[in-house]
C-alpha positions as CSV (number, residue, x, y, z in Angstrom):
1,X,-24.3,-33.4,40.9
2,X,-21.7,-30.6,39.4
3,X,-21.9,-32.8,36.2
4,X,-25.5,-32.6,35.9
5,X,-25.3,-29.1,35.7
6,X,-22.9,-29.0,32.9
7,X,-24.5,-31.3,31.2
8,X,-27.8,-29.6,31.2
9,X,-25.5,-26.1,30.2
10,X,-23.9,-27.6,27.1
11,X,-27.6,-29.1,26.1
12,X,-29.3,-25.6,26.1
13,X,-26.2,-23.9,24.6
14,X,-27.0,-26.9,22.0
15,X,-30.1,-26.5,21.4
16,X,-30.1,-22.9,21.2
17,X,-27.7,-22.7,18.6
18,X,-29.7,-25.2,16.3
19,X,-32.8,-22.8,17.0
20,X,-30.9,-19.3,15.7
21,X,-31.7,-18.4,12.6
22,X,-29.5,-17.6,10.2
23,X,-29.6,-13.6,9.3
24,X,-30.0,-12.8,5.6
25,X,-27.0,-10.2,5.4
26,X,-24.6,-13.5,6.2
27,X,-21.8,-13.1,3.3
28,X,-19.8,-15.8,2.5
29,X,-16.4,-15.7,3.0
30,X,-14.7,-18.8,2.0
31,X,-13.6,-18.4,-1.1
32,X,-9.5,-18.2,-1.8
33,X,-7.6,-15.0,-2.7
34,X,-4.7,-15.9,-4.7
35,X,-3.0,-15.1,-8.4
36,X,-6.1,-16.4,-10.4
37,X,-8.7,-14.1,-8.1
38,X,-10.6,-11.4,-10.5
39,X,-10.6,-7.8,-9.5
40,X,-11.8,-4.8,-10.3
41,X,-9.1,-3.8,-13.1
42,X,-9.0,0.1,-11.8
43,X,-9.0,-0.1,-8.4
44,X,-6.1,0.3,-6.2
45,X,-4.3,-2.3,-4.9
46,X,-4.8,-3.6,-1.2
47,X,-1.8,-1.9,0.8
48,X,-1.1,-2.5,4.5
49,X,0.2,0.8,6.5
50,X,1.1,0.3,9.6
51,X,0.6,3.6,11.6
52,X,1.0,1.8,15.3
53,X,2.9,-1.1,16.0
54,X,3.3,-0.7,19.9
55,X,1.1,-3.0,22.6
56,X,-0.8,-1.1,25.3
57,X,0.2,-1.7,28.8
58,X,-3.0,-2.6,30.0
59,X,-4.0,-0.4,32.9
């Protein structure tokens, strides 16, 4: 009986994620940065600085 449930969970998730459209500000991200990327020719360079590098302790 515990499948039965399941299986009817999984079909709804299913079928509501066939039925969601797709919003129009989607941007597509799958395209590669590597040496032969354009950019903008006066713009800064991407920089990562750190300012925290500590974990929380979770309380």
């Amino acid at each position: 009986m515990a499948y039965l449930g399941i299986i009817c969970s999984l079909l709804a998730m299913s079928i509501a994620a066939k039925c969601a459209p797709i919003p129009q500000e989607t941007v597509d991200l799958t395209y590669t940065f590597d040496e032969t990327t354009l950019y903008w020719p006066t713009h800064q360079k991407f920089e990562l600085v750190v300012i925290s590098n500590e974990s929380a302790s979770g309380k």
